[in-house]
DSSP file (Angstrom, degrees, kcal/mol; ACC not computed):
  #  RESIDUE AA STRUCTURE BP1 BP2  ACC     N-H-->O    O-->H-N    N-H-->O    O-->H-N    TCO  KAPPA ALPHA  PHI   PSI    X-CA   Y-CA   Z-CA
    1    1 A X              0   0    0      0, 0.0    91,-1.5     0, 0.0     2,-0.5   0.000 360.0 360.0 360.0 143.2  118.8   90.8  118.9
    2    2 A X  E     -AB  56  91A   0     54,-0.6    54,-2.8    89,-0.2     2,-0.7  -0.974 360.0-152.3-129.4 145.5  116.3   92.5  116.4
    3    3 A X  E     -AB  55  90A   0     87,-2.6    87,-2.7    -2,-0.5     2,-0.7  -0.837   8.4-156.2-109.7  99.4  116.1   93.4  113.1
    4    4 A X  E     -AB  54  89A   0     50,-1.6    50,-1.8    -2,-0.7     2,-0.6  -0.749   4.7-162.8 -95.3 126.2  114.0   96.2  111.6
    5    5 A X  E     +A   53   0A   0     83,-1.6     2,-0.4    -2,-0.7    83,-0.3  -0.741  17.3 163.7 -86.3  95.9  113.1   96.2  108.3
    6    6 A X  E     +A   52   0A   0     46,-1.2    46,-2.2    -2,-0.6     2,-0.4  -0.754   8.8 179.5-129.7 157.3  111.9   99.4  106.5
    7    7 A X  E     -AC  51  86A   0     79,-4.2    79,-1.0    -2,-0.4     2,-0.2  -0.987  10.7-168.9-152.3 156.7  111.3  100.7  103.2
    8    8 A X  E     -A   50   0A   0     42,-1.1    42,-1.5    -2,-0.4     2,-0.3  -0.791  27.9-117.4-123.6 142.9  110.3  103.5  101.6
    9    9 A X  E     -A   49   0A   0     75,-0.4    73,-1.4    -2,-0.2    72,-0.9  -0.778  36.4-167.2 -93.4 131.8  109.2  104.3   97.4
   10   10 A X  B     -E   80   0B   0     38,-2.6     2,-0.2    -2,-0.3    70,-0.2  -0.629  32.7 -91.6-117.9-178.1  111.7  106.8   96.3
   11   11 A X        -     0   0    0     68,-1.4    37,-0.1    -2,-0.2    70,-0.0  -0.612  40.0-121.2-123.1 138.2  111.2  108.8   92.8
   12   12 A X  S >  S+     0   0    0     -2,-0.2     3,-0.7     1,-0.2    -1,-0.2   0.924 113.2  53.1 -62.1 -48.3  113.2  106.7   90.0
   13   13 A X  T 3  S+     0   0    0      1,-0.2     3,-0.3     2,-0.1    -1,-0.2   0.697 104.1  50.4 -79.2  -9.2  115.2  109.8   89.4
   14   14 A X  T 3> S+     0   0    0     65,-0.2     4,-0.9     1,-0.1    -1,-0.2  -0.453  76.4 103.4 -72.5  37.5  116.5  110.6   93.1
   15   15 A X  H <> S+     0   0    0     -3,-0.7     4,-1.8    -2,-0.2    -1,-0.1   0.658  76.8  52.2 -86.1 -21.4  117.6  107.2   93.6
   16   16 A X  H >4 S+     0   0    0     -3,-0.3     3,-3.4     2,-0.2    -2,-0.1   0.862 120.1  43.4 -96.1 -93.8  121.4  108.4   93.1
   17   17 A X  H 34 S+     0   0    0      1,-0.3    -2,-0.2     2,-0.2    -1,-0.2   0.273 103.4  55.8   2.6 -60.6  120.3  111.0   95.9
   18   18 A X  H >X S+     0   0    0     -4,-0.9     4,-2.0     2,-0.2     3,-0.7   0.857 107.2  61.6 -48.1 -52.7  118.4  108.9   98.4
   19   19 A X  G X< S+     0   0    0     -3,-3.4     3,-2.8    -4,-1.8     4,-0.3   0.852 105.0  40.6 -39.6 -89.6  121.9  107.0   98.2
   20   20 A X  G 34 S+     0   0    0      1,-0.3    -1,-0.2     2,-0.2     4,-0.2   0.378 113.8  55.5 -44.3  -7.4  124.0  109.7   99.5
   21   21 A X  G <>>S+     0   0    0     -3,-0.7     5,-1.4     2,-0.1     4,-1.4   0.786 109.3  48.6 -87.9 -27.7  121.2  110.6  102.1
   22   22 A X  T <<5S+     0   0    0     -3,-2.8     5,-0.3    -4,-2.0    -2,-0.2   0.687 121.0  34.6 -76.3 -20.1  121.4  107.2  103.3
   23   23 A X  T  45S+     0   0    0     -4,-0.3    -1,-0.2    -5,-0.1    -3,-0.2   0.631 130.7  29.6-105.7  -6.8  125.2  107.2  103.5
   24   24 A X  T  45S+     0   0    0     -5,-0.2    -2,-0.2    -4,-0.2    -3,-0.1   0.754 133.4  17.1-106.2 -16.0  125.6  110.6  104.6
   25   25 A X  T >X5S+     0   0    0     -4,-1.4     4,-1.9    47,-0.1     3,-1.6   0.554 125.7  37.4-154.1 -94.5  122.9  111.9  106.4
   26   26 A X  H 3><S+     0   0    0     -5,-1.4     4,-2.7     1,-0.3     5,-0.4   0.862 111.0  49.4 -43.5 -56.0  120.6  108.5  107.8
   27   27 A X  H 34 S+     0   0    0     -6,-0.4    -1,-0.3    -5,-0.3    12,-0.1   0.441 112.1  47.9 -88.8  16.9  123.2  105.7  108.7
   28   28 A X  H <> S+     0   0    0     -3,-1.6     4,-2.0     3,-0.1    -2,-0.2   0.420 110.4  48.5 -75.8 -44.7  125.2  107.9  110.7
   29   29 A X  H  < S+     0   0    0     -4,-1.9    -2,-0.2     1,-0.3    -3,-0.1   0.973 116.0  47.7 -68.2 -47.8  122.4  109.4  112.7
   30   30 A X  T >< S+     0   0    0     -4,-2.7     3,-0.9     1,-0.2    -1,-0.3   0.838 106.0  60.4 -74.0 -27.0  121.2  105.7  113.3
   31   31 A X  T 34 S+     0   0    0     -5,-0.4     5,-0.2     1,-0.2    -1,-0.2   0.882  98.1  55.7 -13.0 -51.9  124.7  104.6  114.2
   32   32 A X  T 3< S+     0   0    0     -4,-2.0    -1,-0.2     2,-0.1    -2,-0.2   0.605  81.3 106.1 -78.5  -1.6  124.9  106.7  116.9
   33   33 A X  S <  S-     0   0    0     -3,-0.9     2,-0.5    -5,-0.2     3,-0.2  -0.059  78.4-118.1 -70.3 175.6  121.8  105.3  118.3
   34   34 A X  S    S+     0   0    0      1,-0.2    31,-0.1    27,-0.2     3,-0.1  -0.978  99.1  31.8-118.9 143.4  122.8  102.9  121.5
   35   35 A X  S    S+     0   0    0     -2,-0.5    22,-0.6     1,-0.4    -1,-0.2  -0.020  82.8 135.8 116.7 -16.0  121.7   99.3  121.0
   36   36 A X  E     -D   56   0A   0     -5,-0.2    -1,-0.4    -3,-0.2    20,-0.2  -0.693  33.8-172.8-119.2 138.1  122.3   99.5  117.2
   37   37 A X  E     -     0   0A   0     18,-2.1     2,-0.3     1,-0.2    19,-0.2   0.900  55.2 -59.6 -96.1 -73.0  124.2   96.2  116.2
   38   38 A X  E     -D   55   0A   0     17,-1.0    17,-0.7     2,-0.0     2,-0.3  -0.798  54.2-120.0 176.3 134.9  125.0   97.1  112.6
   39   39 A X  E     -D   54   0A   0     -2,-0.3     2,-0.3    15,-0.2    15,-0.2  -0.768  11.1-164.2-117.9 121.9  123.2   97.9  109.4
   40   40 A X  E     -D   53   0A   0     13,-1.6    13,-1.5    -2,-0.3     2,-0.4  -0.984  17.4-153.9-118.2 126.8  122.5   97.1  105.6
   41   41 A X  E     -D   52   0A   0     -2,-0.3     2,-0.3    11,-0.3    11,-0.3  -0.773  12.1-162.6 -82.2 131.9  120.9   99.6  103.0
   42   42 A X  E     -D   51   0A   0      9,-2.1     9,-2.2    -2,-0.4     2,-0.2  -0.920  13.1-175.5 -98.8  76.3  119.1   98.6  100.2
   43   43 A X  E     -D   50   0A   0     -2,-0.3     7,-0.2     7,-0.2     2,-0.0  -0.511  11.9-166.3-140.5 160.4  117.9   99.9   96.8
   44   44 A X  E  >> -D   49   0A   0      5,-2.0     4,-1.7    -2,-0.2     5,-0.7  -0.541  13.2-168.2-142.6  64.5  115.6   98.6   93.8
   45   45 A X  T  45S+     0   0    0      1,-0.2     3,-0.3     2,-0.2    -1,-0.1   0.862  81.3  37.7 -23.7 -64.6  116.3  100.9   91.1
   46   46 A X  T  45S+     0   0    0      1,-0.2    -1,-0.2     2,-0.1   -34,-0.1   0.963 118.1  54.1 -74.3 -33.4  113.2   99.9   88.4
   47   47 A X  T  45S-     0   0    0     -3,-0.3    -1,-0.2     2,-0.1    -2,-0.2   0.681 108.1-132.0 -77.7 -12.2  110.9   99.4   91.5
   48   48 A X  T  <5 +     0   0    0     -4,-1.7   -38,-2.6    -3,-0.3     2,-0.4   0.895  59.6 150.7  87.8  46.5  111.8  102.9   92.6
   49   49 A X  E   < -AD   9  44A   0     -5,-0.7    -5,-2.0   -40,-0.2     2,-0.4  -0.803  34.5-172.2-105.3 172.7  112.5  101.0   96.3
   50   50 A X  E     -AD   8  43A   0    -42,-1.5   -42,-1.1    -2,-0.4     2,-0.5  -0.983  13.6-172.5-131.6 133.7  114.7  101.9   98.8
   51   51 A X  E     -AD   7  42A   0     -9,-2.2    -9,-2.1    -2,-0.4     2,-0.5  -0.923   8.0-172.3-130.3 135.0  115.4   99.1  102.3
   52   52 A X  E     -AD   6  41A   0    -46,-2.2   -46,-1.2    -2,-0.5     2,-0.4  -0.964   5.1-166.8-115.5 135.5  117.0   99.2  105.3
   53   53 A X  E     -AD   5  40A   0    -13,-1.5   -13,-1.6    -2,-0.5     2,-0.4  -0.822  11.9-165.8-149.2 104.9  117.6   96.6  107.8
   54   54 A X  E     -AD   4  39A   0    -50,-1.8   -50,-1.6    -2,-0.4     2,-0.3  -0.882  11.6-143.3 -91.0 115.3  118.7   97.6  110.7
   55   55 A X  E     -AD   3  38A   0    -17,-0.7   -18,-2.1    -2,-0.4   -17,-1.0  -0.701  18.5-173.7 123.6  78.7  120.3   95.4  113.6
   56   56 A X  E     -AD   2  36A   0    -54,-2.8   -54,-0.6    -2,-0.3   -20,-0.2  -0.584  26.7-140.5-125.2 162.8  119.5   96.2  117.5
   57   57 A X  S    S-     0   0    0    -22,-0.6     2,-0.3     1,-0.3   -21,-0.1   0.748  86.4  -7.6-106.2 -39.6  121.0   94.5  120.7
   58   58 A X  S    S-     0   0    0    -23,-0.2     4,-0.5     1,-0.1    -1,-0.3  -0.915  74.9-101.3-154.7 171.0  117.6   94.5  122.5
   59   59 A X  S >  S+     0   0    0     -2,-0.3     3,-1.5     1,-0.2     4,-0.4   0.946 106.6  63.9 -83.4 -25.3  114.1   95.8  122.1
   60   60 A X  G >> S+     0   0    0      1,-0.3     3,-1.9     2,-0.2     4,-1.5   0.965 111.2  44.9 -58.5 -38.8  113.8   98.9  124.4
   61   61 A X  G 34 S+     0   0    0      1,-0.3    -1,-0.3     2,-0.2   -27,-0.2   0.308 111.5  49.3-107.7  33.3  116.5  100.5  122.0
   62   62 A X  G <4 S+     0   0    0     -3,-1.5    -1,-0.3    -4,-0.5    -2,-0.2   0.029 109.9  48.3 -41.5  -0.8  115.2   99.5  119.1
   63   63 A X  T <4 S+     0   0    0     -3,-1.9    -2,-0.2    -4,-0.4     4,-0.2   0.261 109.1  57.0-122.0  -7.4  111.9  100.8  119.9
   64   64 A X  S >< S+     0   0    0     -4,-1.5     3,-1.7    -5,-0.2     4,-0.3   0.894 102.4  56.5 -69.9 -50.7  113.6  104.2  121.1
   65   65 A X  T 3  S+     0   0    0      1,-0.3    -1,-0.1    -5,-0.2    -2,-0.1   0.293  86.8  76.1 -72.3  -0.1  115.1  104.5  117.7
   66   66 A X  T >  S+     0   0    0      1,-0.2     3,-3.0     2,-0.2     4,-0.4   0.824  86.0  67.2 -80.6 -53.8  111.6  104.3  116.3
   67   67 A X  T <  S+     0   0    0     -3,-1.7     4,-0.3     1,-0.3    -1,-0.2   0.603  95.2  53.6 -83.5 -10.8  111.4  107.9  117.6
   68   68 A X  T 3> S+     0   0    0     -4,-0.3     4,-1.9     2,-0.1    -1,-0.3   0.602  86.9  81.8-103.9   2.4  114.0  109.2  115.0
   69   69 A X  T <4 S+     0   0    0     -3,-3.0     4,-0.4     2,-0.2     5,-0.3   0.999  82.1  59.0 -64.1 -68.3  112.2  107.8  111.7
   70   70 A X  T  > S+     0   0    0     -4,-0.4     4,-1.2     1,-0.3     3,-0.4   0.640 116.8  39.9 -73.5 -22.0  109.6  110.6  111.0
   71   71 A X  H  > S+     0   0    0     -4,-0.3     4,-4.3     2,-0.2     3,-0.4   0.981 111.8  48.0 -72.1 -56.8  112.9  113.1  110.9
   72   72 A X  H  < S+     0   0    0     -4,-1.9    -2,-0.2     1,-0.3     4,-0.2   0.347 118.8  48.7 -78.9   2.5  115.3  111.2  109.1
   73   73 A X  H >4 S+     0   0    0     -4,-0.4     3,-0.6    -3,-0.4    -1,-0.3   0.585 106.1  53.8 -78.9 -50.3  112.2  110.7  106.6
   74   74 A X  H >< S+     0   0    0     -4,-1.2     3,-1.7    -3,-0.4     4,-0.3   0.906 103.8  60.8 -59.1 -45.3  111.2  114.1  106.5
   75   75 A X  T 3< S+     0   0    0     -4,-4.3    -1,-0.2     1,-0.2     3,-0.2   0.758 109.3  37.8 -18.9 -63.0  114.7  114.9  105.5
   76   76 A X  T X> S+     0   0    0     -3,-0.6     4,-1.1    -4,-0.2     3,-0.8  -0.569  82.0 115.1-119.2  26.7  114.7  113.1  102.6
   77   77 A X  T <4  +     0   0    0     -3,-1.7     3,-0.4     1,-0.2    -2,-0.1   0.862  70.0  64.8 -81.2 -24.5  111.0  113.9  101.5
   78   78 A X  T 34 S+     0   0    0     -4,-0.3    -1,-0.2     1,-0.2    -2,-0.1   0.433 105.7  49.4 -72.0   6.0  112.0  115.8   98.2
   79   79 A X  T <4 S+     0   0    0     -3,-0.8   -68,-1.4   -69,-0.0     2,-0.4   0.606  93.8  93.2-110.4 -31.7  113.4  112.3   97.1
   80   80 A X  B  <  -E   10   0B   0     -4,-1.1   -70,-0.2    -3,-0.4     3,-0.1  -0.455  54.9-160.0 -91.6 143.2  110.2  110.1   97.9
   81   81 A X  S    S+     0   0    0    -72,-0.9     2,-0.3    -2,-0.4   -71,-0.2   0.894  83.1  25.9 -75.8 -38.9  107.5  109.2   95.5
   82   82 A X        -     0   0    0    -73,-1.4   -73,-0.1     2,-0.1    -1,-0.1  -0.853  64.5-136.1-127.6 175.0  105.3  108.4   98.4
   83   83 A X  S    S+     0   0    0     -2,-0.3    -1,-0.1   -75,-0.1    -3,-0.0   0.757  70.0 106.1 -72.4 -31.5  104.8  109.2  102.0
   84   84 A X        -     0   0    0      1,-0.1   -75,-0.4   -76,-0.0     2,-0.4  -0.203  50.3-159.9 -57.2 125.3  104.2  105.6  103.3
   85   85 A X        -     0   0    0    -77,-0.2     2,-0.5     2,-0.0   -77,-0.2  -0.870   8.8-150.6-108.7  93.5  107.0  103.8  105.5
   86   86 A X  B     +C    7   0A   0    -79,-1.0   -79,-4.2    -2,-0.4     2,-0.3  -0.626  23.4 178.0 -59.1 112.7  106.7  100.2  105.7
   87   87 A X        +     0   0    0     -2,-0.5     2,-0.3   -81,-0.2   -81,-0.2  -0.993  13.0 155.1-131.3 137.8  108.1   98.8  108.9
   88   88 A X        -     0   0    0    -83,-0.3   -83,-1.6    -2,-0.3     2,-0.4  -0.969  20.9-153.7-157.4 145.0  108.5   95.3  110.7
   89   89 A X  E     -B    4   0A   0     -2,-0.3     2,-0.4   -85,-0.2   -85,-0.3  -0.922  10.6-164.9-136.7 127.5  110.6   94.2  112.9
   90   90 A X  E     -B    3   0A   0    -87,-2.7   -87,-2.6    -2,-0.4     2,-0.6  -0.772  25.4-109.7-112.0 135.0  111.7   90.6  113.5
   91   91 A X  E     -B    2   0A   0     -2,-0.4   -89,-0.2   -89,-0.2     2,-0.1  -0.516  32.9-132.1 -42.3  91.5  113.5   88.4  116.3
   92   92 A X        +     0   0    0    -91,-1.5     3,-0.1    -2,-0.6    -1,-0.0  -0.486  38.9 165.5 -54.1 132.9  116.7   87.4  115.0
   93   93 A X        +     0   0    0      1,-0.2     2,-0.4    -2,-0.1    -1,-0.2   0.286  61.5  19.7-112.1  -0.5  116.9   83.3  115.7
   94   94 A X        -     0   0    0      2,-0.0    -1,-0.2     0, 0.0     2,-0.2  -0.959  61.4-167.7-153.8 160.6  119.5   82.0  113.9
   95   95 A X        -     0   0    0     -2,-0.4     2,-0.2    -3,-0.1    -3,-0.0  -0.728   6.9-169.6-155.7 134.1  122.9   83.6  112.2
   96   96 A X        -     0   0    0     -2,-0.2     2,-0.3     3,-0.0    -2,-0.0  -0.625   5.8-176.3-107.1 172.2  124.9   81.9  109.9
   97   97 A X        -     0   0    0     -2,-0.2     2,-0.1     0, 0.0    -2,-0.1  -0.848  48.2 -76.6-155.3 167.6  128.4   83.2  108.7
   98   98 A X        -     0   0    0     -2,-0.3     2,-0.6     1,-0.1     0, 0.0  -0.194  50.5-122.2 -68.9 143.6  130.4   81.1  105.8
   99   99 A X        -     0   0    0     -2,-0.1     2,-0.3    -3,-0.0    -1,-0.1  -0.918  12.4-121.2-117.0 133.7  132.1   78.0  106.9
  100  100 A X        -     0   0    0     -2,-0.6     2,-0.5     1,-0.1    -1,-0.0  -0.441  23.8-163.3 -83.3 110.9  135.5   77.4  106.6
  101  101 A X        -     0   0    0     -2,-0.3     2,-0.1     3,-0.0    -1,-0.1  -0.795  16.6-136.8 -95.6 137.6  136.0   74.2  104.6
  102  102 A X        -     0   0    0     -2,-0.5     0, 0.0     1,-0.1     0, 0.0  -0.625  22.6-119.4 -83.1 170.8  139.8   72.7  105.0
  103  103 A X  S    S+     0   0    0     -2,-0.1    -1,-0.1     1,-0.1    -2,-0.0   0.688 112.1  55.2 -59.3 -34.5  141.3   71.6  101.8
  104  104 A X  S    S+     0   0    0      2,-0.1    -1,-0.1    -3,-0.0    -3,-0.0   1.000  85.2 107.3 -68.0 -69.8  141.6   67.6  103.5
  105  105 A X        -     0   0    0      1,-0.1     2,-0.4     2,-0.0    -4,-0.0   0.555  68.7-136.8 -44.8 127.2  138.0   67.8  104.1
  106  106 A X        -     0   0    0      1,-0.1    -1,-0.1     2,-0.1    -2,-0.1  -0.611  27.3-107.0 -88.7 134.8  135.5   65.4  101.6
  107  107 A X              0   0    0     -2,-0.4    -1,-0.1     1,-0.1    -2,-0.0  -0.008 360.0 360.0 -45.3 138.5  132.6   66.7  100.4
  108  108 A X              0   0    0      0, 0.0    -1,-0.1     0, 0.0    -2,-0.1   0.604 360.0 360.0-109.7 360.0  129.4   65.6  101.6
């Protein structure tokens, strides 16, 4: 599995905007992609950022979905303070999920 991270500087006052393009318009279109695992959005209001980190089953279709940024960017250009997309993508190695403590069990 991989995880790409990208992020963008959005205009402090189109942040409420940028949202609803990211739930309305961007994280459907990258749903639909095939390989993609599952997805978190991000936003940093006083830093005027916006992040996404996106979830893939393997790299060829995470590296096809590459090919849908420069639209789903362009989209959303009347919202961004700059042009620049910051992207990385990392090897998931590890996942943790919460662990179920029983009630009997003693702290360690």
């Amino acid at each position: 599995m991989l995880a790409r991270v990208v992020t963008i500087q959005v205009k402090p006052e189109k942040m409420d905007e940028c949202i609803s393009i990211f739930r309305d318009v961007n994280a459907p279109s990258i749903a639909a992609r095939p390989g993609f695992d599952h997805g978190h959005w991000w936003v940093d209001r006083k830093g005027g950022k916006a992040t996404s980190v996106t979830f893939w089953e393997n790299a060829e279709d995470e590296e096809a979905s590459r090919a849908n940024i420069p639209r789903l960017v362009e989209g959303m250009s009347h919202v961004l303070a700059s042009e620049e997309v910051y992207q990385e993508t990392f090897e998931v190695v590890h996942e943790q999920h919460p662990i179920e403590r029983s009630e009997e069990a003693s702290p360690t």
